[in-house]
C-alpha positions in Angstrom: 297.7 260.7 118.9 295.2 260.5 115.7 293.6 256.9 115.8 292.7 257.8 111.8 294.4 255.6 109.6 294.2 257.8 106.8 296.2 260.8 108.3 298.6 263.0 106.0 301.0 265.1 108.8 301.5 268.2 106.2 297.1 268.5 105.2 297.0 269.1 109.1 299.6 271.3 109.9 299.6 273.8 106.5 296.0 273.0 104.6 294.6 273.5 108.6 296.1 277.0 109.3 294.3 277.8 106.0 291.2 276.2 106.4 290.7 278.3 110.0 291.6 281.9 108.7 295.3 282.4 108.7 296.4 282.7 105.7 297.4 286.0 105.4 299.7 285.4 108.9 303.5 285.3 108.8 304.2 281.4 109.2 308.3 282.3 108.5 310.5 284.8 108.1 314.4 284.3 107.3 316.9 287.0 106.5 316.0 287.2 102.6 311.9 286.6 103.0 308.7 285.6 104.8 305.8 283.8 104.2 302.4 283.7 105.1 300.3 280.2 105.5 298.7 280.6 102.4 301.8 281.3 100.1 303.3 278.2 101.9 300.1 275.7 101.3 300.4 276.5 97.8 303.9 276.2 97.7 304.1 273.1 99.1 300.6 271.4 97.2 303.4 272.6 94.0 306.4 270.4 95.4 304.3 267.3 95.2 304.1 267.9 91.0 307.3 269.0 90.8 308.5 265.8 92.3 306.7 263.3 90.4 307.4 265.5 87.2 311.2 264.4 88.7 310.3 260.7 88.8 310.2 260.8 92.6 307.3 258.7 94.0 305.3 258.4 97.5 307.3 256.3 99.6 310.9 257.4 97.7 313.4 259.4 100.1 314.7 262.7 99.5 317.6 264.4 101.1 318.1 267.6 102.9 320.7 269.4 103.3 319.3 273.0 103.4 320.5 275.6 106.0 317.5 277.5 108.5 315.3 279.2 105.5 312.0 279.4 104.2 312.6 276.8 101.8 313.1 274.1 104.2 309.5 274.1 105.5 308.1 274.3 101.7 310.2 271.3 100.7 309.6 269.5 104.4 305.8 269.8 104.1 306.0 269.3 100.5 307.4 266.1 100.4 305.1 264.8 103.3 302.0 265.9 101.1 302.9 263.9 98.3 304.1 260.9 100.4 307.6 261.2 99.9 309.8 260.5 102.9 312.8 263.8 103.5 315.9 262.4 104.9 317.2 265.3 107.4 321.0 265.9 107.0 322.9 268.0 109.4 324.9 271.2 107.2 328.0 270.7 108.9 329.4 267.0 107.9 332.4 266.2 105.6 332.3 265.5 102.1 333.3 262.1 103.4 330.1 261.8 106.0 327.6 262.8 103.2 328.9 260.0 100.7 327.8 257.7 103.6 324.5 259.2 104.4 323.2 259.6 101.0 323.8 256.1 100.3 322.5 254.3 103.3 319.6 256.6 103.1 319.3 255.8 99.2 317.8 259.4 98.2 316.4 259.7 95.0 317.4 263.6 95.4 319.0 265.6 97.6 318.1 269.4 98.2 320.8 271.6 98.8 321.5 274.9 100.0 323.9 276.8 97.8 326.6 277.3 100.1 327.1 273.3 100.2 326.1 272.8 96.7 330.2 271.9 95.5 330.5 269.7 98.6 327.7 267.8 98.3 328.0 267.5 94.4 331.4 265.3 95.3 329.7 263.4 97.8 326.9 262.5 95.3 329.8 261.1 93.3 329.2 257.3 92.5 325.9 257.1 94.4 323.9 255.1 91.8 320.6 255.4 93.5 321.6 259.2 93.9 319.3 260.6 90.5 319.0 264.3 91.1 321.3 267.5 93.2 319.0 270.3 93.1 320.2 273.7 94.6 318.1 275.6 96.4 318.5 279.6 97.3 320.0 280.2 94.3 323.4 279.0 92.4 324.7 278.2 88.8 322.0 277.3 86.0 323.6 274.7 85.4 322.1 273.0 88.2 318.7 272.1 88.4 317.6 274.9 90.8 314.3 274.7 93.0 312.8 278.0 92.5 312.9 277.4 88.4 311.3 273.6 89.3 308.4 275.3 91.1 307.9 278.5 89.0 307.0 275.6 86.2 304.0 273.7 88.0 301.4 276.2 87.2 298.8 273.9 89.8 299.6 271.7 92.7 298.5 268.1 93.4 296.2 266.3 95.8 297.7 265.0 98.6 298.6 261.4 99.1 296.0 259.2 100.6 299.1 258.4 103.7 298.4 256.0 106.8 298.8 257.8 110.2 301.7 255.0 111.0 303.1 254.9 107.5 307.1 256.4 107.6 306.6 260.4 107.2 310.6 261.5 107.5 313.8 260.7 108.9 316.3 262.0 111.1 320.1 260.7 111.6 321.2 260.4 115.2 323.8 262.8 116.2 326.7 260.3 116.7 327.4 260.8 120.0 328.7 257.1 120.3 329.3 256.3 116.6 328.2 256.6 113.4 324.9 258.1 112.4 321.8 255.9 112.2 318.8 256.9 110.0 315.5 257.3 112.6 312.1 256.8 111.0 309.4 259.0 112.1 305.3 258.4 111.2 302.8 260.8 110.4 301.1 260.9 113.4 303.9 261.7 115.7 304.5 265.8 114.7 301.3 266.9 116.0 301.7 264.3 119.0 304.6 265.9 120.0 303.5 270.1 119.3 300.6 269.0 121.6 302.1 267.6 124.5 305.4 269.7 124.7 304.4 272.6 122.5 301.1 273.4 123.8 300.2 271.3 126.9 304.1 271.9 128.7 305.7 275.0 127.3 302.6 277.1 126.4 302.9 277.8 123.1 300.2 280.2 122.0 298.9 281.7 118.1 300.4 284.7 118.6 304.1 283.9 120.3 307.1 284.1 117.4 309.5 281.8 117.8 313.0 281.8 117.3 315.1 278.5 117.8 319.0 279.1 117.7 318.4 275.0 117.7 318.7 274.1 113.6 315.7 272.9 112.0 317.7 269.5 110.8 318.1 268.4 114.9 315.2 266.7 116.1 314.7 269.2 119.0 314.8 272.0 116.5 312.4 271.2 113.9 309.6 270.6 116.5 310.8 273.5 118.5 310.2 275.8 115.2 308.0 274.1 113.0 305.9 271.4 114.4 305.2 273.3 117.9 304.9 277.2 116.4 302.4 275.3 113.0 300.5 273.3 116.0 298.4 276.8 117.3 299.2 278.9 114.0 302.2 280.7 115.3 305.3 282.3 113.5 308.9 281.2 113.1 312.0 282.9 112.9 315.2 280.8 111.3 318.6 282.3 111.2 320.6 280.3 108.5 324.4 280.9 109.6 325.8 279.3 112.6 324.5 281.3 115.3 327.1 283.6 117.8 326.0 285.6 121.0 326.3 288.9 118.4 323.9 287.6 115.4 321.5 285.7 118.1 320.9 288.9 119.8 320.5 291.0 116.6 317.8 288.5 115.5 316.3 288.8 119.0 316.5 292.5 118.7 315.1 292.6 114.8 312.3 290.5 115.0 311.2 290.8 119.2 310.8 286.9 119.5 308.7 285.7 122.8 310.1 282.4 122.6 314.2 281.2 122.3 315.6 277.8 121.8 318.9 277.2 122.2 321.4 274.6 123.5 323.7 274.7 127.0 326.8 276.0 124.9 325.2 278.9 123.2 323.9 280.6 126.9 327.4 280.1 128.3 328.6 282.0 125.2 326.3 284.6 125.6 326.9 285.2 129.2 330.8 285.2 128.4 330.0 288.3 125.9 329.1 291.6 127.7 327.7 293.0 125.1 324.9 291.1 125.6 322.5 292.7 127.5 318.8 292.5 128.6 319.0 295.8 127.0 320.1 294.5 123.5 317.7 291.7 122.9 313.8 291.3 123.1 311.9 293.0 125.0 309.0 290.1 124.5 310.7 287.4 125.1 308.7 285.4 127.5 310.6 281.9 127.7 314.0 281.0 127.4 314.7 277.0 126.4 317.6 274.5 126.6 318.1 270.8 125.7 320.9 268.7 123.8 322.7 268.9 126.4 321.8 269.2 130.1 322.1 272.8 131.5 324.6 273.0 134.3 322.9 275.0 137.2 325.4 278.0 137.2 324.5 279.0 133.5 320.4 279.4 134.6 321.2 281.0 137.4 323.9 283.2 136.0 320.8 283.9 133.1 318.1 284.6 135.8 320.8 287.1 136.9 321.2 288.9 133.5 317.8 288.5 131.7 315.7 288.1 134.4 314.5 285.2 132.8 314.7 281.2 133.6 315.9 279.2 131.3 313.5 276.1 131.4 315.9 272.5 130.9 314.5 269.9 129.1 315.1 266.5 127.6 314.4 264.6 124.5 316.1 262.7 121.6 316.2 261.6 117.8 314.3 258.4 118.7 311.7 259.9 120.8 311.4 262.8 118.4 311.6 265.5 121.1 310.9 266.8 124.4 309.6 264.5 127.1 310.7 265.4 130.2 311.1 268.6 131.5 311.2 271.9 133.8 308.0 273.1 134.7 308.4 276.6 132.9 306.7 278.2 135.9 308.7 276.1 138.3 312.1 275.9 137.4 314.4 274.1 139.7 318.0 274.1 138.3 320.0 270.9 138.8 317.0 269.3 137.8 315.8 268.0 134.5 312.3 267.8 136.0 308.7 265.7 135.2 307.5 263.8 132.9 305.5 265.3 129.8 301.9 264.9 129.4 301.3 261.4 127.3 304.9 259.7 128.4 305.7 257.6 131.1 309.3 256.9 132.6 311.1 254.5 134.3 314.3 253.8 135.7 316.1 249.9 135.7 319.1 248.8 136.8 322.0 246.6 135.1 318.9 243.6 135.4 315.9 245.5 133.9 314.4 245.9 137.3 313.0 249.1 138.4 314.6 250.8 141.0 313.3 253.0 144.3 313.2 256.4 144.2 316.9 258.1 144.9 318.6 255.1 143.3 320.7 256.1 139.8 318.9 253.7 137.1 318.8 254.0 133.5 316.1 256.0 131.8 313.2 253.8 130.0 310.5 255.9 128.2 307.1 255.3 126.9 305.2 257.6 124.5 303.2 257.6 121.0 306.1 260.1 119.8 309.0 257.0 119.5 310.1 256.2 116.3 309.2 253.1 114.2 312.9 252.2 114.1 316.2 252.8 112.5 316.7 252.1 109.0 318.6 248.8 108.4 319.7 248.6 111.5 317.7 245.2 113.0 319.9 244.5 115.9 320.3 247.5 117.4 316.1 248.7 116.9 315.6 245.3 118.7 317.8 246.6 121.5 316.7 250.0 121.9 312.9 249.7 121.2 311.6 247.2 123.0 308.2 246.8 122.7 306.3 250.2 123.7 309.4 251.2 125.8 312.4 253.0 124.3 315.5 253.2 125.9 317.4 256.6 126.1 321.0 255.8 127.5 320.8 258.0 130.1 321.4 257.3 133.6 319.0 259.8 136.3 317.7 259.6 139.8 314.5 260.1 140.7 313.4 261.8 143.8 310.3 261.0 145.9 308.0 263.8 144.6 308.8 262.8 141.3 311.2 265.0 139.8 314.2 263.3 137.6 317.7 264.4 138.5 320.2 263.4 135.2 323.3 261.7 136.6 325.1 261.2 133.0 324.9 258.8 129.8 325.5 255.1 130.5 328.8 255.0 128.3 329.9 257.7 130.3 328.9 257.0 133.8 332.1 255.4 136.2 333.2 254.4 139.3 335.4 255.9 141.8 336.2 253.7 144.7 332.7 251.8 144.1 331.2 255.3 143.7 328.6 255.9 140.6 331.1 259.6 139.4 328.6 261.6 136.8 330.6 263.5 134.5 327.9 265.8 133.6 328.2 266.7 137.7 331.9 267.3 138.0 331.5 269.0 134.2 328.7 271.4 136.3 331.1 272.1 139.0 333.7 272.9 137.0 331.9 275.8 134.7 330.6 277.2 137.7 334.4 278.2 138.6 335.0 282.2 137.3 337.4 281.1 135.3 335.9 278.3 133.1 334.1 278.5 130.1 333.4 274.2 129.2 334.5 271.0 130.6 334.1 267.6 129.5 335.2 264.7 132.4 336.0 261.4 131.3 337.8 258.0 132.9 341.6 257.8 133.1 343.7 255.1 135.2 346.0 256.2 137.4 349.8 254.1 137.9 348.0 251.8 139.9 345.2 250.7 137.1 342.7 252.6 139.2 340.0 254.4 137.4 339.7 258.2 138.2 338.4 261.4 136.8 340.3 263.4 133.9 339.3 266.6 133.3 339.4 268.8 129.9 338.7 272.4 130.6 338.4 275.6 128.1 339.2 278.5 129.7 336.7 281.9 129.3 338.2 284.3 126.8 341.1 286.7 128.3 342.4 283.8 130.8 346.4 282.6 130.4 347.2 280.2 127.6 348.8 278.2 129.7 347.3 278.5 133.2 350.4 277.4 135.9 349.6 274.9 138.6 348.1 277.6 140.6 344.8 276.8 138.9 345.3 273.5 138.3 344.8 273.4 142.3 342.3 275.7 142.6 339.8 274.3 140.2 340.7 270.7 142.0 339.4 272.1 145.6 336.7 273.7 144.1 335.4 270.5 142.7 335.8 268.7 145.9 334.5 271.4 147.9 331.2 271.9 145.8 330.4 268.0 144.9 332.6 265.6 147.3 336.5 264.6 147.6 336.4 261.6 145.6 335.2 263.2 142.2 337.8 266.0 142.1 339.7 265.3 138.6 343.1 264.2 139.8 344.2 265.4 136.0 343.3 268.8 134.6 344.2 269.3 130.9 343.5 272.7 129.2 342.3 272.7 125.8 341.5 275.6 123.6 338.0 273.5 122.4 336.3 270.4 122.7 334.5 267.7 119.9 331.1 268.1 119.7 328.7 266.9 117.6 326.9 269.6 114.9 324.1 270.0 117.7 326.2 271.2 120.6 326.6 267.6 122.2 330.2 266.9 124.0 331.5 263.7 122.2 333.2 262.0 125.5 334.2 259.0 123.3 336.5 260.8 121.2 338.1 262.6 124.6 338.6 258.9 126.4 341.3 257.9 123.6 343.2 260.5 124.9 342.7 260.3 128.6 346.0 258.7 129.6 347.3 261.0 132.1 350.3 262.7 132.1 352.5 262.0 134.7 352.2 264.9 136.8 
């Protein structure tokens, strides 16, 4: 971590890749355009003029709402040069959710791709600290449009004389347990984290390209292909849509990517589709990632089997920024969510904040220059999540005696059967490792007793019965007890045709437990 306190993130991660020779290199390419490290410092030394020309002043927020493009880094980097703090808002939220965000956030502006321009320009409704919608990619003129804001600043400005702790950008938490709370990141903490999990853990090199099925608005996936790939002066490919198997493997096909991102529920897609073959992607591909979501061990091993690739688990979070514990790419042991990254510590406590021994289920404590400052008005619950140098992650593991972490489930989620700590993420694993299933999601139910016991709410893989008869109903209940132990088996089985997630691929459990009376069966 920089111990400068005159630091300004984007002067090291764009004017930098200049300064050492690469700006003629490809630092993005999207569908529509690239561009090289050169044409982006210039671009983004012109946002700073254009949003002072706008009224927009260092320490003023901006939001985001922009899908996976070229533009996203310009107006990222360009707002950090000049001071300004971007608010990160995920593309796939309700007219209803964006109202909320852009006023707790209090944006001066938001920046909006063009397919979201009409639903964001309602949600700006009535927002009086909302000045400015400004479309981006495009749209009608009578909107003020980004490209037409830029192609007027003939020079850029001189970047803002920023403190390496001073507030840089912000992220919303995924909602996983409520509503969204604003999580504000400092300068120093983007190169922190390319160094330790970009460069020191996963290996990124200058000349790898990147391409994270991960969107760039989700913590994991704007270090995964910005701050990690702009660390070493490597290349980035964003796919704007909302990625399938098909379009995942024509981008890996198109533009031979040595590195992939992506989340748990993408890889099951892609090994449900046959047409998605070693054959059809990259043949440079070099490492596969997951996180959001632990992987369940029959998806890496089923993607070993395809690709002849591991995919290397890892885990990280809004407030932490991204990865710090992981796989060892080299060493991948699935089941496992594996060591610590270089520069965190970890600890596990139990219900009295005491550590526990190694093979005891605590929850997860973490340490590392990467944690946010805090979340934006939000005293009460900053005070109980970051406490002091320690940040806690609402996560329940294990750890084994050589060290490695085991993940055993989030603490809202975590029960007990008979006295016995049930991990739904575990009974979830066993489940999808049945031929039939495609997800699972396992939450609390009480049976006509008042006892708690496992619920189960399974999607089926494409081509399966509608409504499956108590045949499998039986059959995915001894497989469960047979693979993880007698007492987790779900004693109900409902079969869904999806389940509520979160726009970054996470199960939301909480929604699933209002409805996990069983039926009488």
């Amino acid at each position: 971590m920089t111990t400068l306190r005159d630091y300004n993130a984007a002067v090291d991660f764009v004017d930098r890749n200049v300064a050492e020779g690469r700006g003629h290199k490809t630092a993005f390419s999207d569908p529509a355009r690239n561009i090289t490290y050169g044409e982006l410092r210039d671009s983004v030394a012109r946002i700073g003029s254009m949003l002072a020309r706008m009224g927009i002043e260092p320490e003023d927020r901006i939001a985001l709402v922009l899908l996976d493009t070229v533009d996203f880094p310009v107006l990222f980097w360009g707002a950090l040069r000049a001071g300004v703090v971007p608010v990160l808002l995920n593309t796939r939220l309700t007219g209803d959710q964006y109202h909320y965000l852009l006023e707790d956030s209090r944006a001066k502006a938001v920046f909006v791709s063009t397919a979201l321009l009409p639903l964001l320009q309602q949600a700006a409704r009535g927002i009086p600290t909302l000045k400015t919608v400004v479309v981006v990619g495009g749209g009608p003129d009578s909107v003020p449009r980004l490209e037409s804001l830029l192609a007027a600043e003939n020079e850029g400005s001189a970047p803002a004389r920023t403190c390496a702790d001073e507030v840089a950008f912000w992220l919303y938490s995924s909602g996983t347990t409520g509503p969204p709370k604003g999580v504000m990141h400092v300068h120093s903490t983007p190169m922190f984290m390319a160094r330790m999990a970009g460069q020191d853990r996963i290996g990124i090199r200058e000349d790898d390209i990147v391409f994270s099925a991960a969107k760039l608005f989700f913590a994991y996936g704007l270090a995964n292909a910005i701050f990690c790939p702009m660390s070493v002066g490597a290349t980035s490919v964003f796919y704007p849509e909302r990625p399938t198997p098909q379009t995942v493997f024509e981008t890996l096909r198109s533009y031979q990517p040595t590195m992939f991102f992506a989340v748990p529920t993408l890889y099951a897609a892609i090994l449900a589709d046959p047409e998605c073959t070693r054959e059809s992607g990259s043949d440079r591909l070099r490492l596969c990632f997951s996180a959001g979501e632990p992987l369940p061990p029959d998806i890496g091993i089923a993607w070993k089997r395809r690709f002849g690739l591991d995919i290397v688990n890892g885990v990280g979070s809004s407030e932490m920024g991204h990865l710090f514990l992981t796989n060892l790419p080299h060493a991948v042991e699935y089941g496992t969510s594996g060591v610590p990254v270089k520069g965190y510590q970890l600890k596990l406590v139990d219900e009295s904040g005491c550590e526990v021994a190694d093979d005891t289920i605590g929850e997860l404590k973490v340490r590392g220059d990467s944690a946010a400052a805090g979340y934006w008005h939000q005293r009460e619950k900053t005070r109980r999540i970051f406490e002091g140098e320690w940040t806690w992650t609402g996560d329940k593991y294990l750890r084994r005696a050589d060290g490695v972490y085991i993940y055993c489930g989030r603490t809202d989620d975590m029960f007990k059967v008979s006295g016995i700590w049930v991990s739904p993420f575990e009974v979830e694993s066993a489940l999808v490792a049945h031929p039939c299933v495609l997800e699972a999601a396992v939450v609390p139910a009480e049976d006509e007793n008042g006892l708690i016991k496992p619920k189960a709410f399974v999607v089926l893989k494409d081509g399966r019965e509608s409504a499956p008869g108590r045949a499998l109903h039986d059959e995915l209940k001894f497989h469960v007890k047979r693979t993880i132990g007698p007492w987790k088996y779900p004693r109900w089985i409902e079969f869904v045709d999806g389940l509520p997630k979160t726009a970054t691929g996470k199960i939301q459990r909480f929604m699933l437990r209002g409805n996990a009376s069983p039926p009488q069966q």
